[in-house]
N, C-alpha and C positions, 0 to 999 in steps of 0.2 A: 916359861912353862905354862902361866895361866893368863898367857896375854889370849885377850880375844872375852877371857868368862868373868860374867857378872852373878855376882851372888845377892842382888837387890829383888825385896821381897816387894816392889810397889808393883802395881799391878799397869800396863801399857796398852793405850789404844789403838787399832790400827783401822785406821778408818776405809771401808772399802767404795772403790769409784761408783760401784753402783749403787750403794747408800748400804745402810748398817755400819756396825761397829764390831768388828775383831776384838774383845776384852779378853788378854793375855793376862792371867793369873802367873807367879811364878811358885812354886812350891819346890820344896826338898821333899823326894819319896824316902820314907816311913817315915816324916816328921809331921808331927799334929799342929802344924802352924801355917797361917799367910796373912797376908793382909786382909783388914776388913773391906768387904767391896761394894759399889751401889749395885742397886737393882739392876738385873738380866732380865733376857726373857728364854734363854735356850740355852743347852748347854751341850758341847763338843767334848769330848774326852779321847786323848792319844793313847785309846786301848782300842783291840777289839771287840767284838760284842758279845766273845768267849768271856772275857773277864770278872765282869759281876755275878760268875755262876761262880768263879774260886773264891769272887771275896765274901761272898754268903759262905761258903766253904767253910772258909778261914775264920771267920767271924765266929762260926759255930764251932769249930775247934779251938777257939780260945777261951771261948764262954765255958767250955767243959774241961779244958786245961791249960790257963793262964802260961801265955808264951812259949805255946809245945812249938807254935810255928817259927816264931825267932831261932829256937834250940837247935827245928831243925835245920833251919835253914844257916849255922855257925858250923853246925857237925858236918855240911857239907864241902867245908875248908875253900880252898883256892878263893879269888878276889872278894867273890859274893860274901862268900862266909867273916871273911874276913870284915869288910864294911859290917855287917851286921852284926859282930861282937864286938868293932871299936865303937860304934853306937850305943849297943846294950852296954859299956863301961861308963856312961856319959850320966849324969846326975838325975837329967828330968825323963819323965814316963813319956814325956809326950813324943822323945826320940825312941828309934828303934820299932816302929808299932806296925802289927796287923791286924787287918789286912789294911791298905795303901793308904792311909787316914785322910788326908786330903782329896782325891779322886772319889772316893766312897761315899765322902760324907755328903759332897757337891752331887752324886750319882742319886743317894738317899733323899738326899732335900729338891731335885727335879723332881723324882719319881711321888714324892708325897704331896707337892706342890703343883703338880700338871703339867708342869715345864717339859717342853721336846730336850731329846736327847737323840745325838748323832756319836757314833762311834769312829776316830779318823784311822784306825788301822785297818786297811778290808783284812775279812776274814782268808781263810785259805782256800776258799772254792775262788779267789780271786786269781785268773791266770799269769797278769801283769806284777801281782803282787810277790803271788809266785818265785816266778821270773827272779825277781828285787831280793827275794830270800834266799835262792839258791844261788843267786852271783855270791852273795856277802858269805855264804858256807865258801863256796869255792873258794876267795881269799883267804878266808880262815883257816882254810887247808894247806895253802902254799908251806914251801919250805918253810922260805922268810919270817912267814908270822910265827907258822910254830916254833920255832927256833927263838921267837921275839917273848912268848904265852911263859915261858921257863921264867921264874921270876916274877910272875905279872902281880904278886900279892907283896913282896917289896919296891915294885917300883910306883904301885899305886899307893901305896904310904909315903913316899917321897915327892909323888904329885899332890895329894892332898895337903901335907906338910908345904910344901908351895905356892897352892894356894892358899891356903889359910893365911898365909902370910903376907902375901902379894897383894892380897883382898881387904877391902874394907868393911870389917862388921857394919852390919845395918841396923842399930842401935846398940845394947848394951849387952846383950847375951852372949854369950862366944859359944855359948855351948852348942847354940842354932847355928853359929856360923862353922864351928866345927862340924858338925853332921855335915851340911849342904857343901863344903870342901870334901866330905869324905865318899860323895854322893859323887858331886862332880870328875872327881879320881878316877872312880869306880866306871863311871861312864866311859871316861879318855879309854882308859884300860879294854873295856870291852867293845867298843869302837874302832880298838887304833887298827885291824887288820880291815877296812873298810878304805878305798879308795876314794877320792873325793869326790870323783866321778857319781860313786855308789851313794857317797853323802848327796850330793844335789839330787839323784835320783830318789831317794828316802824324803826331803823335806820337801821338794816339788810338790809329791804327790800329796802327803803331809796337805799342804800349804792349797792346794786343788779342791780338795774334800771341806776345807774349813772355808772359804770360799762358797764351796756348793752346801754346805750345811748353814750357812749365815741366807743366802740366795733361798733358800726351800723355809728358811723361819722367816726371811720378808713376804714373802707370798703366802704363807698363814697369816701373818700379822696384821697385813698394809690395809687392813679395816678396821684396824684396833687400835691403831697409834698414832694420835697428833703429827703432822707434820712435821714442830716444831722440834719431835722426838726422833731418836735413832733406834733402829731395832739394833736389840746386844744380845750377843753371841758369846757367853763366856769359855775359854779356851783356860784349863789348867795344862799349864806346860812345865817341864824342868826346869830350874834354874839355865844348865848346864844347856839347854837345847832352844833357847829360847834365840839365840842370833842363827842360829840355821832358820829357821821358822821363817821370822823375820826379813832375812834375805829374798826365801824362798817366796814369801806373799809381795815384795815390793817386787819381782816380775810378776806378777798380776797371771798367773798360770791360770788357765781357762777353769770354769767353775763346774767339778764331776757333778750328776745330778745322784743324790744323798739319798737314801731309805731312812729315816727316823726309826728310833727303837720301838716295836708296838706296845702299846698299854698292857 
């Protein structure tokens, strides 16, 4: 059940043909931990460029009501709610947190540091993107899946439960390795009515963008950087999503040309 997922928090290079460096972070979402990493010069995030208006949002609604967002988002039961109250049961603060603690904070420290920032989901004025969204509703509609959705908050504890098991903590915490099993669940779970077809189409494009976002920060750069040196690109990715990725960028998918977030 969890062949294929890796719950290792080291952080992976992928070195691309035209030079630069893909620096793949891996993270658990709501969990306030990864590895320490060296020096970037950019930074990719697998959100839209809708996103950091919710986690200002968020941020602000927790400052005035510590964990109203957690609360609601338990009260809204099926899978989601579910991950986020077996989380919120779990000892440390640093699990269960909003808004995304990892994306945010990497989001925070470009933005205060001067660092570019590329967003790899297009927005929804994107046609193609579109497209990619309303195929994966459509599946999500068929008989099959809804028929599959009935249940999907115990069979994602018996996937998490799986892997947790199957998996090798990555040092001494279990608690971190509990969350990021119950992350990864949550994922399969909300994924599984997507066709694989759908899946290579999602990370392709994925995998396109981070390409054209590393491409548009060599061409700021390549008057700033030693030879010697590679421009880095750092990529916070899911655990759970990191061998699609992966796949996706060793076909070498043509490089989109990127807008960077304005100052």
């Amino acid at each position: 059940m969890s062949s294929g997922i890796s719950l290792d928090w080291a952080s992976i290079d992928w070195g691309d043909p035209e030079g630069g460096v893909i620096r793949i972070l891996p993270f658990t979402p709501l969990v306030k931990f990864s590895e320490s990493i060296q020096d970037w010069d950019g930074l990719a995030l697998m959100v839209s460029s809708e996103d950091p208006l919710l986690w200002i949002d968020q941020e602000q609604e927790e400052m005035n009501s510590p964990n109203i967002v957690r609360d609601a988002m338990i009260a809204q039961m099926g899978h989601s709610g579910k991950m986020v109250k077996e989380m919120s049961l779990l000892s440390r603060e640093t699990i269960g947190c909003f808004p995304d603690p990892i994306p945010f904070s990497m989001y925070n420290f470009a933005k205060s540091n001067r660092k570019p920032i590329w967003f790899l989901e297009p927005d929804l004025d994107d046609e193609e993107w579109v497209e990619i969204t309303l195929e994966g509703v459509g599946e999500r509609t068929k008989l099959r899946n809804l028929v599959r959705s009935i249940g999907s908050v115990r069979r994602m504890m018996r996937i998490a439960k799986s892997i947790a098991t199957e998996t090798t903590p990555d040092g001494d915490d279990a608690e971190y390795h509990i969350a990021a099993s119950l992350s990864a669940a949550w994922w399969m779970v909300e994924s599984a009515h997507l066709s694989e077809n759908l899946h290579h189409k999602i990370n392709h494009r994925i995998a396109s963008r981070m390409r054209g976002a590393l491409s548009s920060l060599r061409n700021q750069l390549n008057e700033q950087i030693d030879d010697e040196e590679a421009v880095v690109l750092l990529v916070p990715v899911p655990q759970v999503r990191i061998r699609g990725v992966l796949e996706a960028l060793k076909e070498l998918p043509d490089a989109e040309n990127m807008k960077q977030e304005e100052e």
